[in-house]
C-alpha positions, -999 to 999 in steps of 0.1 A, spaced: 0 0 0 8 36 -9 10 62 20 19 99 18 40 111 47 47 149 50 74 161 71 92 190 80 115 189 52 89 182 21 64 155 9 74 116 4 51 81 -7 64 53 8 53 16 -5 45 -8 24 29 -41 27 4 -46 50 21 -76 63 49 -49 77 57 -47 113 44 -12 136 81 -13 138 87 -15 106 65 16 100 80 36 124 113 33 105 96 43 77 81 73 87 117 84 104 138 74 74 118 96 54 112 127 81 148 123 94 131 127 124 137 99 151 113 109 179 78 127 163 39 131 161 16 120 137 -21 132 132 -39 115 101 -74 126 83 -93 154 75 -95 171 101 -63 162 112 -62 130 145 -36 120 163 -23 91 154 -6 71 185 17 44 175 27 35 202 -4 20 219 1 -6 194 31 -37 197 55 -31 180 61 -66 166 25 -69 151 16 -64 113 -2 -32 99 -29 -53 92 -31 -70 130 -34 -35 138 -64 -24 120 -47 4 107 -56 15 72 -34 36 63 -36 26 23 -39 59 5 -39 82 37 -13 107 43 8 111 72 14 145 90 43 141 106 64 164 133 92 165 158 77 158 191 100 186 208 93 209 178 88 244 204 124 237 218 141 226 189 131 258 170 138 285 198 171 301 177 156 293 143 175 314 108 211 297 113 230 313 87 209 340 72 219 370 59 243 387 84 227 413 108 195 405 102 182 394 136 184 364 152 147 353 156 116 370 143 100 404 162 74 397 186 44 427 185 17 434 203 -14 455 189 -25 479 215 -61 470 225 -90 488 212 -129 488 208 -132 469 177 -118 440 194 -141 441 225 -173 449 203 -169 429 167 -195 442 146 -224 420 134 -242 424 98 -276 412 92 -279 387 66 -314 380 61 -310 360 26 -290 336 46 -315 339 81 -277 346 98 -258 374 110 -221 381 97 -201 384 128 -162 389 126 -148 359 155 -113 378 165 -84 356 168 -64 354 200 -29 374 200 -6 349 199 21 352 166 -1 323 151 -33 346 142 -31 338 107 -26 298 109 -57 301 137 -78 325 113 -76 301 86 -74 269 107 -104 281 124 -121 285 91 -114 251 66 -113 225 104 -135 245 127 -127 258 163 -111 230 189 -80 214 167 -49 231 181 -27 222 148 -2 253 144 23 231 145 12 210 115 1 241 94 34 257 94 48 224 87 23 221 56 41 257 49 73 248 49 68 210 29 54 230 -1 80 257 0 106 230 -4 78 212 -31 78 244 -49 117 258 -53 112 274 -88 86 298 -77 91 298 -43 132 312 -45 151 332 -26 140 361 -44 102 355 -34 111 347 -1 139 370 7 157 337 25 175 311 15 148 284 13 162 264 40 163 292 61 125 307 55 112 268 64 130 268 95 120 302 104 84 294 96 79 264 118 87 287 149 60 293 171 67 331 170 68 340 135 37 355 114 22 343 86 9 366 56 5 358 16 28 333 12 18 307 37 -18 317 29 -12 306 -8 4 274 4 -26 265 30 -52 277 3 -40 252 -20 -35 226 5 -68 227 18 -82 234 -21 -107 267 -8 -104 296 -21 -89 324 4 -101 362 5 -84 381 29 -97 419 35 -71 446 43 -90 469 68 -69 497 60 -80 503 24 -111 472 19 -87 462 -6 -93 419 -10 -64 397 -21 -75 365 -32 -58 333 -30 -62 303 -52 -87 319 -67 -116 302 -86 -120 276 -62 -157 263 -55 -154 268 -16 -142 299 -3 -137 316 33 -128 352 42 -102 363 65 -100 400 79 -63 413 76 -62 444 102 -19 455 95 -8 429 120 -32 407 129 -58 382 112 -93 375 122 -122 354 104 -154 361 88 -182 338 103 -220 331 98 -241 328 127 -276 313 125 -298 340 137 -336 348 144 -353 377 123 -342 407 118 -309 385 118 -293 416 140 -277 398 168 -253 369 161 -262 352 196 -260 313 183 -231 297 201 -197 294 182 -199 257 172 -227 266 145 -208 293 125 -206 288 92 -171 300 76 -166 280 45 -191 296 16 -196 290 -18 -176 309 -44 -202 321 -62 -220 341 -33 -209 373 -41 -228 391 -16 -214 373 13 -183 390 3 -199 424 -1 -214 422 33 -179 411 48 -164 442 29 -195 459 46 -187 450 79 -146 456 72 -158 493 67 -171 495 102 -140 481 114 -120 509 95 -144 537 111 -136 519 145 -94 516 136 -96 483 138 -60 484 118 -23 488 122 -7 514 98 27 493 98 49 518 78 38 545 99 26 536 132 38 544 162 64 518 180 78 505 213 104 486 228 91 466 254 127 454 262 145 493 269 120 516 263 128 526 229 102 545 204 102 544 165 80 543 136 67 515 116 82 482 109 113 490 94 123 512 130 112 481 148 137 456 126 162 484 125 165 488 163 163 448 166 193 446 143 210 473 165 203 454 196 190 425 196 157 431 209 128 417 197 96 421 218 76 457 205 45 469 211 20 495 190 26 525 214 1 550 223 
């Protein structure tokens, strides 16, 4: 049997018979990964796939295991503290791990605005995405899985696999890294996502991805033409997701519980994406967005105040700090 296992360094098919020891799997999977201690999750969504409740002396088949056709997603076990000094020989002075900023709180994160949708008998409700340097990968995750599967891990692994998949158009021009470099930068727990991975993940999961720049409603669309779509908001430095709530008429208040959003719509329902550019607007009349070329900057390490992005990377090439905050 054919199984596909995806690791941190790319995408391999192994061949296998069923008659094959646990053990004989596990080598598999680590011959291929280079990995010699790891995780696995398997299916869509994504399950943990524990091989070693199993002896290791039985067959695949003794097992019950089919695993014929199924891909593996495979990842170091100790992936957090293998990754905490990530970018080994990257262009020199550019820092050492990636910057670290918090937005400063305002009331378009306590009070997400809500748009009746009456044609749909829901309410458009934007579900805000915790702080956390993963808020794209959770945005998006949260959209094409649902809420409850805690795989940042495995989506920045996905990432990086179709980086390495991909070296003609993903170069160290696009990427402004060596290759190498980006994928282990990446896969650390503290560095954002933006286009790129979103144009990896859209065509992993096959969906179509609109993502709406607060700042100017502006939509960039990823693997477009797709029959499914979701929406993501993109507020400068931070990314949200659009959701539809069952409601009661007149569809004003989204107050259904979480677990019955909707957030994966079909392509051709244009006027879901006009209300979300709708609601966006209100979010723009609120500054719900980060200016990131000329906001107003923070060290949260000595105290230090810039403007914009390029201060905050300046001063972190300077010094060697990396935790900033949107001042003011």
């Amino acid at each position: 049997m054919r199984i596909r296992i995806r690791g941190p360094s790319g995408v391999s098919t192994v061949n296998i018979e069923e008659s094959a020891s646990i053990s004989d799997l596990k080598s598999q999977i680590s011959e291929n990964t280079l990995l010699t201690d790891f995780d696995i999750k398997i299916g869509y969504p994504p399950k943990p796939l524990d091989l070693s409740q199993y002896d290791s002396s039985i067959s695949i088949r003794e097992s019950g295991l089919k695993l014929g056709g199924e891909q593996l997603i495979v990842v170091a076990r100790d992936v957090e503290g293998s990754l905490k000094h990530p970018l080994e020989g990257t262009t020199p002075g550019a820092p050492a791990a990636p910057l670290s900023l918090t937005r400063k709180q305002n009331t378009g994160e306590l009070d997400p605005p809500e748009i009746p949708l009456p044609s749909h008998g829901a309410t458009m409700v934007l579900r805000v995405m915790p702080d956390d340097n993963s808020c794209m990968f959770r945005a998006l995750g949260s959209a094409v899985l649902g809420d409850g599967f805690d795989i940042m891990t495995e989506l920045r692994s996905v990432v990086a696999s179709g980086i390495q998949e991909q070296p003609d158009l993903y170069n160290e021009a696009v990427l402004q890294k060596k290759p190498d470099d980006y994928c282990r930068w990446i896969q650390n727990p503290d560095s954002w996502g933006g286009g790129i991975e979103l144009a990896i993940l859209s065509q992993n999961f096959d969906i179509e991805v609109c993502s709406i720049n607060v700042q100017d409603l502006r939509i960039d669309r990823f693997n477009e033409g797709r029959p499914k779509r979701c929406i993501l908001v993109y507020s400068g430095i931070h990314y949200d997701t659009i959701a539809l709530s069952p409601s009661d008429p007149p569809h004003t208040k989204a107050d259904s519980p979480a677990e019955f959003d909707i957030k994966v719509f079909d392509n051709w329902d244009d006027e879901l994406l006009e209300k979300a550019k709708e609601l966006c607007k209100v979010l723009q009349s609120k500054h719900y967005f980060t200016d990131t070329a000329g906001f107003d900057i923070k060290c949260n390490v000595c105290g230090w105040n810039g403007k914009g992005e390029r201060g905050a990377t300046e001063h972190a090439m300077e010094t060697g700090h990396m935790n900033f905050g949107e001042a003011g």
